[in-house]
C-alpha atoms as one frame of an Amber mdcrd trajectory, in Angstrom:
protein
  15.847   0.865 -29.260  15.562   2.535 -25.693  18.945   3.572 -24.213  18.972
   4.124 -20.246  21.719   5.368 -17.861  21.068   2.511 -14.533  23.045   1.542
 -11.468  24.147  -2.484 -10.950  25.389  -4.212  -7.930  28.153  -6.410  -8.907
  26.959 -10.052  -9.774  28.497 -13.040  -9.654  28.431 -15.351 -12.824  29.314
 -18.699 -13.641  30.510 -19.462 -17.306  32.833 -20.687 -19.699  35.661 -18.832
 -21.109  37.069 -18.509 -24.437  38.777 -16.661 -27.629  36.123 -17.230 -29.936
  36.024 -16.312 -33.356  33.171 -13.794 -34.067  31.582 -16.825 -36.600  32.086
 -19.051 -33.931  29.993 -16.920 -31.036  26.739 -19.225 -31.604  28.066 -22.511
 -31.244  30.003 -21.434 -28.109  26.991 -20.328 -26.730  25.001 -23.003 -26.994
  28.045 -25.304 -25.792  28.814 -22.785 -23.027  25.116 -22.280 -21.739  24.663
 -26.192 -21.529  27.722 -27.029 -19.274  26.732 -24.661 -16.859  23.509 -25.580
 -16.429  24.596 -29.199 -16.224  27.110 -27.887 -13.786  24.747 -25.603 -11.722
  22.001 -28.612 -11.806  24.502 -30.794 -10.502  25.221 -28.233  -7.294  21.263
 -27.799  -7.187  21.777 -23.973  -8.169  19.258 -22.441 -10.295  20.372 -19.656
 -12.450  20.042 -15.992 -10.805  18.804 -14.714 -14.125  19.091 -14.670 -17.981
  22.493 -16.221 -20.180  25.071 -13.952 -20.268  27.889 -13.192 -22.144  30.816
 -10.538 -21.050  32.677  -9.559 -23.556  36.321  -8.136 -22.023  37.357  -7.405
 -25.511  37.066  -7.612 -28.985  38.456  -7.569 -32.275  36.270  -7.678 -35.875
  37.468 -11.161 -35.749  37.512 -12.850 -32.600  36.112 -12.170 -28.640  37.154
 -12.559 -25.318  33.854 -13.802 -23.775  32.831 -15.554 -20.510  29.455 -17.187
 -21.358  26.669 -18.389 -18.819  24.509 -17.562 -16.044  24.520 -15.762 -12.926
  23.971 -17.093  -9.303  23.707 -15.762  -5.940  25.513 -17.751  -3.188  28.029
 -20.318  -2.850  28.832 -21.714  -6.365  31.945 -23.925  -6.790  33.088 -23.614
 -10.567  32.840 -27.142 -11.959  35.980 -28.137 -14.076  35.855 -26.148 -17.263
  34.247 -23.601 -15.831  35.255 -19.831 -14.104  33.478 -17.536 -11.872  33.571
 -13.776 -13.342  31.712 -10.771 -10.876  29.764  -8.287 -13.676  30.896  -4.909
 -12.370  28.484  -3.046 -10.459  28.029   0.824 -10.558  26.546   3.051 -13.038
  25.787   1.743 -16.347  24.120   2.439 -19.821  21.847  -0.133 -21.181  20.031
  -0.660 -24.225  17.341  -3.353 -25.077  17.204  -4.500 -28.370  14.434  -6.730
 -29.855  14.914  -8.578 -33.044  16.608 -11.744 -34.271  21.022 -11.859 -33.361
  22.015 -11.219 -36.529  20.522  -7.020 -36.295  22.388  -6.363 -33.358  25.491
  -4.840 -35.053  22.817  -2.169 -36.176  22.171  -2.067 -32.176  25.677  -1.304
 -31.412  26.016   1.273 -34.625  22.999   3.359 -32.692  24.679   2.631 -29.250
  27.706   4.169 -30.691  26.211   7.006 -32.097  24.263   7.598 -28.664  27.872
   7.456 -26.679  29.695  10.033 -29.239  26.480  12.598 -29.031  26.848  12.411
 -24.578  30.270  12.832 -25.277  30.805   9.358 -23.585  33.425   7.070 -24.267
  32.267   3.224 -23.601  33.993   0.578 -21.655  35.806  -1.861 -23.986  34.037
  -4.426 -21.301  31.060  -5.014 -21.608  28.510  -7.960 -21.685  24.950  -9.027
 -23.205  21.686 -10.089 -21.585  19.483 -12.934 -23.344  16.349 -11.853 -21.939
  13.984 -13.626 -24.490  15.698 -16.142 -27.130  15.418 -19.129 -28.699  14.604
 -21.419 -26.440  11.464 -19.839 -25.179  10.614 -17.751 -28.177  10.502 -19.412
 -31.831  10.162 -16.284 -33.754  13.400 -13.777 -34.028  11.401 -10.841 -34.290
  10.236 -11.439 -30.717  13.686 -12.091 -28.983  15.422  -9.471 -26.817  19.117
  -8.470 -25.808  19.831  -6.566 -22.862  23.532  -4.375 -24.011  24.794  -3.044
 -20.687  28.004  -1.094 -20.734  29.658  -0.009 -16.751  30.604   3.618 -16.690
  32.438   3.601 -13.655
């Protein structure tokens, strides 16, 4: 898995919000991803990018996640739904290829990476679903942006 130091501009997303137990993540997902597409479709507002999720915290158990897409421009949240802005500023981000259920391997290397810089990660922090599912049908092939702001 590459790990990069980067620099984001802030970016608005639309999503869904929840405390979601950590068994729960992929069903919220999918749930999450399809109302705001049906929302942004609605608004004629195609996605700015890949899903996302930002996680603003997290137990072993359950996360505090905002899941959906992000947009440039004038987006009224539909009901359900919340705008977030993905801080901008420096960053480190790691791309990890493989099917969903490796990437707490991902974020044992990511951690290992942070203690040897002598870093200490934000407990925010949100995932990228560059290449999943729904365009790829084999795991192996899928990849997961991990971005964590330094700032």
């Amino acid at each position: 898995m590459r790990i990069d130091r980067g620099e984001r501009e802030p970016q608005l997303i639309i999503g869904v919000h929840g405390e979601v137990a950590m068994a729960g993540l992929s069903e919220f997902f999918g749930r999450a991803f399809a109302e705001v597409t049906a929302a942004l479709d609605q608004q004629g507002v195609p996605p700015a990018g890949p899903p996302v999720a930002f996680y603003a915290g997290a137990t072993e158990q359950v996360a505090d996640v905002t899941a959906g897409f992000p947009v440039i421009g004038s987006v009224v949240p539909a009901r359900g739904l919340v705008a977030l802005t993905l801080p901008g500023g420096p960053t480190v981000e790691a791309t990890y290829v493989g099917a969903y259920d490796g990437l707490a391997d991902a974020y044992a290397e990511l951690t290992r990476w942070f203690e040897e810089q002598g870093l200490t990660p934000s407990a925010a922090m949100w995932e990228e679903y560059l290449v999943g599912p729904a365009s790829v049908a084999d795991p192996g092939r899928w990849q997961t942006r991990i971005v964590y702001p330094m700032g």
